[in-house]
C-alpha positions in Angstrom: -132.5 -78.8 -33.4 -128.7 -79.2 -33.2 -128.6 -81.7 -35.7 -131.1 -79.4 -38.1 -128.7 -76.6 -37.5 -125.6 -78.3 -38.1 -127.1 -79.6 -41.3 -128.4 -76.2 -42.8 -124.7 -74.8 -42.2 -123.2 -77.5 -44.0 -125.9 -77.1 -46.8 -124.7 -73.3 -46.5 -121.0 -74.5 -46.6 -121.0 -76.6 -49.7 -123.1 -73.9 -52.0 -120.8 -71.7 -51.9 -119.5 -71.1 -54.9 -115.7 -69.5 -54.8 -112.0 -71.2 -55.1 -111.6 -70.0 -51.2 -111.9 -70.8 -47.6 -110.9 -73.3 -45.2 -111.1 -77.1 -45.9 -110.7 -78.8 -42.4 -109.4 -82.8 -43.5 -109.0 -85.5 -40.6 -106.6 -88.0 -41.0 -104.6 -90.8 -38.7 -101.8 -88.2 -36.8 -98.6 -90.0 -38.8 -100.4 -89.9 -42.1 -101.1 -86.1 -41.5 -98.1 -85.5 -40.5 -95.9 -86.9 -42.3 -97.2 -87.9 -45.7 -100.0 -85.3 -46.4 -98.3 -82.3 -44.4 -94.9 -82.2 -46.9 -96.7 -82.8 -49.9 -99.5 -79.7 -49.9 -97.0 -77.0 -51.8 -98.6 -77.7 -55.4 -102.1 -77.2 -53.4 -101.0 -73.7 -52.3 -99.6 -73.0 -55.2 -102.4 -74.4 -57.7 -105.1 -72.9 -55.0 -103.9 -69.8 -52.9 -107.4 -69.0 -51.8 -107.8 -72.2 -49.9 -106.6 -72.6 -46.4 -106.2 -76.6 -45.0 -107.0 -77.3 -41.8 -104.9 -80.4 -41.1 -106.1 -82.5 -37.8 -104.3 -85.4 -36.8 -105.9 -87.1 -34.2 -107.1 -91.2 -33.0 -110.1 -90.3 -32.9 -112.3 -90.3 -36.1 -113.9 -86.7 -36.6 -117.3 -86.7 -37.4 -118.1 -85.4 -40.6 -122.2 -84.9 -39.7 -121.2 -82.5 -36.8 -119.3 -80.4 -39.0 -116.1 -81.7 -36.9 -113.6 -81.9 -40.2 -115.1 -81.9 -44.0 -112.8 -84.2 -45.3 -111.4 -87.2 -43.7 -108.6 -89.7 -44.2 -109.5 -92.7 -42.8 -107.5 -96.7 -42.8 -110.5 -98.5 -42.3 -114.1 -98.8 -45.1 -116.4 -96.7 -43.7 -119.6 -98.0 -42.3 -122.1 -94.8 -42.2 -123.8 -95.0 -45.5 -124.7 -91.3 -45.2 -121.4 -90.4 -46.0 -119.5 -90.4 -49.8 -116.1 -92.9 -49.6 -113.5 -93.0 -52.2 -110.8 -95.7 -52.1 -107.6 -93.9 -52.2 -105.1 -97.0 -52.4 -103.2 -99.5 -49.9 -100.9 -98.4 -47.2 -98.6 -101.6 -47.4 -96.3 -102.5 -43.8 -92.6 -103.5 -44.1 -90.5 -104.9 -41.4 -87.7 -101.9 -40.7 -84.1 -101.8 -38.4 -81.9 -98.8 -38.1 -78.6 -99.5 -40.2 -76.2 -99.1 -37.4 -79.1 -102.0 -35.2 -78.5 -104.6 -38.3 -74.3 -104.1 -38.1 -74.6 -104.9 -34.2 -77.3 -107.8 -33.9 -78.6 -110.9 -36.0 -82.0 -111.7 -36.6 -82.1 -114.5 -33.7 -81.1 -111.9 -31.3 -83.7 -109.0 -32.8 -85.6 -107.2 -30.3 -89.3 -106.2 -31.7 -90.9 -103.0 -31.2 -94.8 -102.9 -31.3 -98.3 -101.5 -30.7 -99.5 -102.3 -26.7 -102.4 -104.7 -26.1 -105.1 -102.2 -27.2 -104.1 -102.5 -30.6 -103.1 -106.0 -31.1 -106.3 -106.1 -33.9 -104.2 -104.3 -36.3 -103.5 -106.3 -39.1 -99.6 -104.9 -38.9 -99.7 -105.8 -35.4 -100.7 -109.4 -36.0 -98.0 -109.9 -38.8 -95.5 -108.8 -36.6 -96.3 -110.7 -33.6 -95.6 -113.4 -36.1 -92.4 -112.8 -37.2 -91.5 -112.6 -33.7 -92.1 -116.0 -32.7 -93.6 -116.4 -29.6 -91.3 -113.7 -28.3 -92.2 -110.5 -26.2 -91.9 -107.2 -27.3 -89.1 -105.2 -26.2 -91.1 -102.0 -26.2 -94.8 -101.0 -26.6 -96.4 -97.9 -27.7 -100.2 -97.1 -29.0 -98.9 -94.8 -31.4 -97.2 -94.8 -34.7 -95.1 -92.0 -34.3 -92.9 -93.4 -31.0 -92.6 -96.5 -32.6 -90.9 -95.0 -35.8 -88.8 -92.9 -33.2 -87.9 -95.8 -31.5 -86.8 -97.7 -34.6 -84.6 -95.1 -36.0 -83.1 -94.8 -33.1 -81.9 -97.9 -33.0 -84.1 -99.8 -30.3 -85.1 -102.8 -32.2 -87.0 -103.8 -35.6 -91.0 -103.0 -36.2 -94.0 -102.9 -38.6 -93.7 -100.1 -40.5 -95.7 -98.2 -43.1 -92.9 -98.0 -46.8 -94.0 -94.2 -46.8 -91.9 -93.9 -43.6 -89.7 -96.5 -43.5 -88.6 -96.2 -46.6 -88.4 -92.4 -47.2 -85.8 -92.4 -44.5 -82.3 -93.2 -44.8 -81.4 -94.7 -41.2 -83.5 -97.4 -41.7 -83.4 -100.9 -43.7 -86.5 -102.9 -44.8 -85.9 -106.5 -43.6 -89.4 -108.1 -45.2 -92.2 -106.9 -47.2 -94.9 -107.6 -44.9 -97.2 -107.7 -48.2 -101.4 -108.7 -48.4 -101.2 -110.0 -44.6 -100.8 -105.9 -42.9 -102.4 -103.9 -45.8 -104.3 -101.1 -45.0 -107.1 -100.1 -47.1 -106.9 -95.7 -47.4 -110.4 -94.3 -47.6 -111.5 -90.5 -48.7 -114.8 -89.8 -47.0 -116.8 -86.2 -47.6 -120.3 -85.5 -46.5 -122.7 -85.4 -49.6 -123.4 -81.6 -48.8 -120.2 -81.0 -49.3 -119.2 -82.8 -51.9 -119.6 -80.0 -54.8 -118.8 -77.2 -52.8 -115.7 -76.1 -55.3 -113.0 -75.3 -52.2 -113.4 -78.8 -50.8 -114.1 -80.2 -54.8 -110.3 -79.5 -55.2 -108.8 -80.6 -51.9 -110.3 -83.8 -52.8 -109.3 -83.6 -56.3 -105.6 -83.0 -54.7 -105.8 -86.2 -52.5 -106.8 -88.2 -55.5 -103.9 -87.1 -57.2 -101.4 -87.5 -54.7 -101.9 -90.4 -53.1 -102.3 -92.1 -56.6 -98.5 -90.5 -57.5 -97.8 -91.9 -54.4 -98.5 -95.4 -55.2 -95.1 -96.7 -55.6 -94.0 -95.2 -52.2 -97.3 -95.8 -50.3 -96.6 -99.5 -51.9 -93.0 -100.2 -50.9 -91.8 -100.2 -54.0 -88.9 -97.9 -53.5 -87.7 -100.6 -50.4 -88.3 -103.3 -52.6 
């Protein structure tokens, strides 16, 4: 009866018919944070009727239960009840702070990465490699305190361009290229789909993360 319920109010949801409302997107905390988060002026400006509810969080939101409408997602999706679009790649460089590089060569780098419970990550994997056999100088299982930790001069890590490369504290050492590409998913419930609020947040994300490209691609710390 839940389920039934939950299912007529997103039926309800995605008829409606007016340019206004809340659109609640899910997306990994970084990429919420700091790529979609600066970028939704045009969206306010093009739609003022239309409130986003960013959520950053690990865990994925589920989309049946009404938990987000929208979600942002680094990995294909697997439920076939649910609509995907293929947004682009998130591509990995290897970054340093400027003022690490003028103290320390590369045989005396420390590396910065994910703890044991991500060490399936493809970014995790290709850094593991470039460090050799040797052990990480400092382990988080987040994004966000590993980016902290870089700029801050702590040692080098696997870092997404649209970070690394948007800030001007840090170098990009290697292109980590095919070998820690991340696939960037759009996912929507098919109730929702049409509903016209959530019709142009999606229409939004399209857009930006295709002007994006370059950045998202590491073209800019090329």
């Amino acid at each position: 009866m839940e389920a039934e319920a939950i299912a007529l109010q997103r039926q309800a949801s995605g008829a409606a018919g007016q340019l206004q409302g809340s659109v609640r997107l899910a997306a990994p905390p970084v990429v919420a944070s700091h790529f979609i988060a600066p970028r939704l002026v045009d969206l306010r400006k093009s739609h003022p009727g239309i409130r986003l509810e960013l959520i950053g969080g690990k865990d994925s939101a589920n989309l049946s239960r009404r938990e987000a409408d929208l979600a942002v997602r680094l990995l294909k999706p697997a439920d076939s009840g649910l609509i995907a679009r293929r947004l682009g790649l998130l591509a990995y460089g290897l970054y340093a702070a400027r003022d690490y590089l003028r103290r320390r060569k590369p045989e005396t780098f420390d590396y910065l990465g994910y703890d044991d419970s991500l060490d399936h990550v493809p970014q995790q994997r290709w850094l593991l490699r470039q460090a050799e056999g040797r052990p990480l100088a400092f382990a988080a299982n987040d994004l966000a305190s590993l980016y902290l930790a870089t700029r801050s001069g702590l040692g080098v890590a696997a870092l997404p361009h649209f970070l690394g490369a948007a800030d001007a504290k840090l170098v990009c050492l290697a292109q980590a290229g095919a070998a820690a590409d991340r696939e960037v998913w759009l996912l929507v419930h098919p109730d929702l789909r049409r509903a016209p609020r959530v019709r142009a947040a999606m229409d939004y994300l399209i857009a930006l993360f295709e002007r994006e490209k370059p950045l998202l691609a590491g073209k800019a710390a090329a």
